[in-house]
C-alpha positions as a Markdown table, in Angstrom:
| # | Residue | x | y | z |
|---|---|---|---|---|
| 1 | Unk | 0.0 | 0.0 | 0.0 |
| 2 | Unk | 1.6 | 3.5 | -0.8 |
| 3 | Unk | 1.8 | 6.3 | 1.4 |
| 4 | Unk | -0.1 | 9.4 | 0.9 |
| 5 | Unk | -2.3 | 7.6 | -1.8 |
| 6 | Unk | 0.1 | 7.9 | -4.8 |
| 7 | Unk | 0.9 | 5.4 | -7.1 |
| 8 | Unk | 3.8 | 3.6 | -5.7 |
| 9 | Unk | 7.1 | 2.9 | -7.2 |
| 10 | Unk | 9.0 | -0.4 | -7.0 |
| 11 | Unk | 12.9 | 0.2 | -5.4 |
| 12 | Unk | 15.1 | -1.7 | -6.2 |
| 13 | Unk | 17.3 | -4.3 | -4.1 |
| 14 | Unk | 21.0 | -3.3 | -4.9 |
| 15 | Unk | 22.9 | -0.8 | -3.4 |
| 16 | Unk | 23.4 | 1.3 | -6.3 |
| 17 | Unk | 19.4 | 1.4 | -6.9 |
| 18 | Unk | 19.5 | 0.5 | -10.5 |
| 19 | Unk | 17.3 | -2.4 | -11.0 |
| 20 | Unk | 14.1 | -3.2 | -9.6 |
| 21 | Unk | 13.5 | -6.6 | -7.9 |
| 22 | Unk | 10.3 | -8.4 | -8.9 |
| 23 | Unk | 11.1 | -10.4 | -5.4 |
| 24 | Unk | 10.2 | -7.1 | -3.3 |
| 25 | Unk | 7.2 | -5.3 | -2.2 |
| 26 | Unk | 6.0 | -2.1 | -3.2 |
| 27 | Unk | 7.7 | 1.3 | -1.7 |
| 28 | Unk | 5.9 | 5.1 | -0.8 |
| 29 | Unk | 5.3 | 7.1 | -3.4 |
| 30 | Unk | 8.0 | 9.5 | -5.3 |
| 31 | Unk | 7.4 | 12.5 | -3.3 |
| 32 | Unk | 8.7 | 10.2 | 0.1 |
| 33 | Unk | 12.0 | 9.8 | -1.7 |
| 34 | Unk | 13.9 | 12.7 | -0.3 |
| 35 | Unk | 17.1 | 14.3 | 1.8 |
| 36 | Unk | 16.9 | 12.4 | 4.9 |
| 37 | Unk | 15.9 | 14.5 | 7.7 |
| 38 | Unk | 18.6 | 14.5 | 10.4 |
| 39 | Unk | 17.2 | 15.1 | 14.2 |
| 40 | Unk | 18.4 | 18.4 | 15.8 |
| 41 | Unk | 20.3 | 16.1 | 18.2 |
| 42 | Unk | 23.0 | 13.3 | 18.2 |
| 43 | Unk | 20.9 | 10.4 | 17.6 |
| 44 | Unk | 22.5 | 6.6 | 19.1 |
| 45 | Unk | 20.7 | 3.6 | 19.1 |
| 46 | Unk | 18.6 | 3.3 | 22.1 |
| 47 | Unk | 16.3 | 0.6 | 22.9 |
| 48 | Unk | 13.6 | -0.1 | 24.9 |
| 49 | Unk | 13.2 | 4.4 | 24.9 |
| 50 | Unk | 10.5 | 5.0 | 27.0 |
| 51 | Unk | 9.1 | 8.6 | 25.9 |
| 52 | Unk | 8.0 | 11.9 | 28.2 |
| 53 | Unk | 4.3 | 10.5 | 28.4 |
| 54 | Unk | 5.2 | 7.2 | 29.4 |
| 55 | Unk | 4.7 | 5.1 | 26.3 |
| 56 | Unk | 7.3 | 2.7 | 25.0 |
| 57 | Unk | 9.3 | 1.7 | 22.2 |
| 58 | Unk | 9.2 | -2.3 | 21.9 |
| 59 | Unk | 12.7 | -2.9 | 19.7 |
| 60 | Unk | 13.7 | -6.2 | 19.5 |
| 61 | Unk | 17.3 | -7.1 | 19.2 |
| 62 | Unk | 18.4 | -10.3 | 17.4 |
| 63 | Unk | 19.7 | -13.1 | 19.1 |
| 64 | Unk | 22.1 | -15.1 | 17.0 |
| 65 | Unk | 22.2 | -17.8 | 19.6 |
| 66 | Unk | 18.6 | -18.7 | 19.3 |
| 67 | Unk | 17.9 | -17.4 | 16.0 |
| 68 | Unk | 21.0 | -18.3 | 14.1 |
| 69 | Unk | 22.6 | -16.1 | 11.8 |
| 70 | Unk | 21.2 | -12.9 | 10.9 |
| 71 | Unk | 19.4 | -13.8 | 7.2 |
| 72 | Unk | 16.4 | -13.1 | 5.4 |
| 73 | Unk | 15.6 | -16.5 | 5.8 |
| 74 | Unk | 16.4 | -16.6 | 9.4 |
| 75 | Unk | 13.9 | -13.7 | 9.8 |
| 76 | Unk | 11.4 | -14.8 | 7.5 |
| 77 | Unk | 11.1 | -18.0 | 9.8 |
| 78 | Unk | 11.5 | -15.8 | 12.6 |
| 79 | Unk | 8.3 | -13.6 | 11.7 |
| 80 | Unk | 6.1 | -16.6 | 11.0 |
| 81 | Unk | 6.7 | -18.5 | 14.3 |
| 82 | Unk | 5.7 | -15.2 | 16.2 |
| 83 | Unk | 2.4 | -15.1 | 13.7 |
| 84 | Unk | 3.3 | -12.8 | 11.2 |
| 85 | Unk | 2.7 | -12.4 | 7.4 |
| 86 | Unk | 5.2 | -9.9 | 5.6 |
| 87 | Unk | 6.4 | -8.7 | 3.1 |
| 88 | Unk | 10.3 | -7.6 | 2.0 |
| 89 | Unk | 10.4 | -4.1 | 0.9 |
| 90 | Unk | 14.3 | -2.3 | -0.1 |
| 91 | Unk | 14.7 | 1.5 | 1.0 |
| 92 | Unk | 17.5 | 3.2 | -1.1 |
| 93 | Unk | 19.6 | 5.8 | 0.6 |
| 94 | Unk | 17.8 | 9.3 | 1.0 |
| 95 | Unk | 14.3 | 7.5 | 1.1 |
| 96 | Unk | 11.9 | 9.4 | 4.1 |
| 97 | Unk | 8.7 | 8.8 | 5.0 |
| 98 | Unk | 7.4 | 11.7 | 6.7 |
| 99 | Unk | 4.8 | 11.1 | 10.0 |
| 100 | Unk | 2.0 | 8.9 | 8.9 |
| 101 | Unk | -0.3 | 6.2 | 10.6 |
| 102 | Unk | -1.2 | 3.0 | 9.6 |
| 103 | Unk | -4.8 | 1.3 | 10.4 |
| 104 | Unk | -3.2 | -2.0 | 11.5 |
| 105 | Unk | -0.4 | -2.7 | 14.0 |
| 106 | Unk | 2.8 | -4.2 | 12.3 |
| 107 | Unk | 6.2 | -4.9 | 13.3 |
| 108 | Unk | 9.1 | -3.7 | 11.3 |
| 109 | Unk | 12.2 | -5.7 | 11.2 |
| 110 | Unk | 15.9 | -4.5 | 9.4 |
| 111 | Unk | 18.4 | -7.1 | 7.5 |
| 112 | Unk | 20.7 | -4.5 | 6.6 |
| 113 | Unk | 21.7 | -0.6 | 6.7 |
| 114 | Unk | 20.2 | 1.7 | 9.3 |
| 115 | Unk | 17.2 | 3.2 | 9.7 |
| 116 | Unk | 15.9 | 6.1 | 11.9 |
| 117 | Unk | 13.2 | 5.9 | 13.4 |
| 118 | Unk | 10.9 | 8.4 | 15.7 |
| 119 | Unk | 7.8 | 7.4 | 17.0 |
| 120 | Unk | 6.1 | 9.3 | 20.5 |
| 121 | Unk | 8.8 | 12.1 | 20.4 |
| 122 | Unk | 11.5 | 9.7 | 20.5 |
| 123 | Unk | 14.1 | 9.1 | 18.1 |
| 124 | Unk | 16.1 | 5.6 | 17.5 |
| 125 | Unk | 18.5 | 4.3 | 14.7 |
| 126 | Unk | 17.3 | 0.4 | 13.9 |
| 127 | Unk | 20.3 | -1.3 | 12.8 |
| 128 | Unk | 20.4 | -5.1 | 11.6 |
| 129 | Unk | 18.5 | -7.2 | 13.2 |
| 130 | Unk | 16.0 | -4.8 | 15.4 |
| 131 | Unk | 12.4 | -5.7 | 15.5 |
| 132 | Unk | 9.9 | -2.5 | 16.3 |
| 133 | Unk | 6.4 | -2.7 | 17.4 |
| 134 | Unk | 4.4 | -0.2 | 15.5 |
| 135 | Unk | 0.6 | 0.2 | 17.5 |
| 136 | Unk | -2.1 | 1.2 | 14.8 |
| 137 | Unk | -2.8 | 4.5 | 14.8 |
| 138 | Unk | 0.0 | 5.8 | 15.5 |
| 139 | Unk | 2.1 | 8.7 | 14.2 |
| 140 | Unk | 5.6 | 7.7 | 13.5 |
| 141 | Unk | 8.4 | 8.8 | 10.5 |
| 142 | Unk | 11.2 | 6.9 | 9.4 |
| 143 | Unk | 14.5 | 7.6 | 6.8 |
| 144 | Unk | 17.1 | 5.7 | 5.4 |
| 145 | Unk | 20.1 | 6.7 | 7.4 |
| 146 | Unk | 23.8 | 6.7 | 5.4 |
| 147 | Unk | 24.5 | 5.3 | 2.2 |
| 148 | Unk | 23.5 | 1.9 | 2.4 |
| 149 | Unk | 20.3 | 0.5 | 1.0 |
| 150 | Unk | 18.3 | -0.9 | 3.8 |
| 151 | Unk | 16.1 | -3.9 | 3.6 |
| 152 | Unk | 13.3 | -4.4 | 5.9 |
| 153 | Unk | 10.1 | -7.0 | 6.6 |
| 154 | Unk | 6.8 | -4.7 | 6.9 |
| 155 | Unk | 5.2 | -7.6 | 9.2 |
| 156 | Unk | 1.3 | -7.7 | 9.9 |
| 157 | Unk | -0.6 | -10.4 | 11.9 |
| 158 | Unk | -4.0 | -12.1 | 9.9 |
């Protein structure tokens, strides 16, 4: 589903965003592809961010000694035991998507690059292998962060 209503645009898997992959989902609209916004303050990872009115970010870190390796298969198996259907989207570097809401609660889960994420006034880089809870309904932005392409499992439950 694109964001904002426009018709979507297919990104590509590699790094240097050059050819689309008919293995991955379908990305925001053109007008979400731009500078990346940068927070006022030094952003570090930090997990488990609890903001000013008391609600919580739920980031789940990767465990390589239950889950294994960190893979796509690994997390694809991963998603499905906790419940989830999904689907594998590619972000290229510079991608934003600006605060939006989504009718359904999901989890969003990173393979690889970074990924900033701000969701009740707080801000966190997602870095390989975090997990976040995202509650329907509920404001949030994200951007690619640096020059790698990140790829990322938009999970829903049926």
């Amino acid at each position: 589903m694109a964001i904002g209503g426009a018709a979507p645009v297919r990104q590509p898997i590699d790094p240097d965003c050059t050819e689309p992959s008919n293995e991955l989902g379908v990305l925001g609209n053109a007008e979400h592809v731009d500078a990346i916004r940068k927070p006022s303050h030094g952003c570090l990872p930090q997990y488990g961010k609890t903001s000013e009115m008391g609600e919580k970010l739920n980031i789940e870190k990767w465990n390589i000694a239950v889950d294994g390796a960190l893979t796509e298969e690994n997390m694809k198996k991963k998603l499905k035991s906790q419940g989830y259907n999904y689907t594998m989207y590619s972000f290229c570097p510079g991608t934003d998507f600006p605060d939006h809401t989504h009718s359904y609660s999901k989890k969003d889960s990173i393979i690889s690059g970074r990924f900033r994420f701000s969701m009740y006034g707080v801000t966190v880089i997602l870095e390989p292998g975090d997990m976040m809870e995202v509650p329907k309904n509920t404001v949030h932005n994200a951007s690619v962060v640096g020059s790698e392409t990140v790829i990322f499992f938009d999970a829903t439950k049926s």
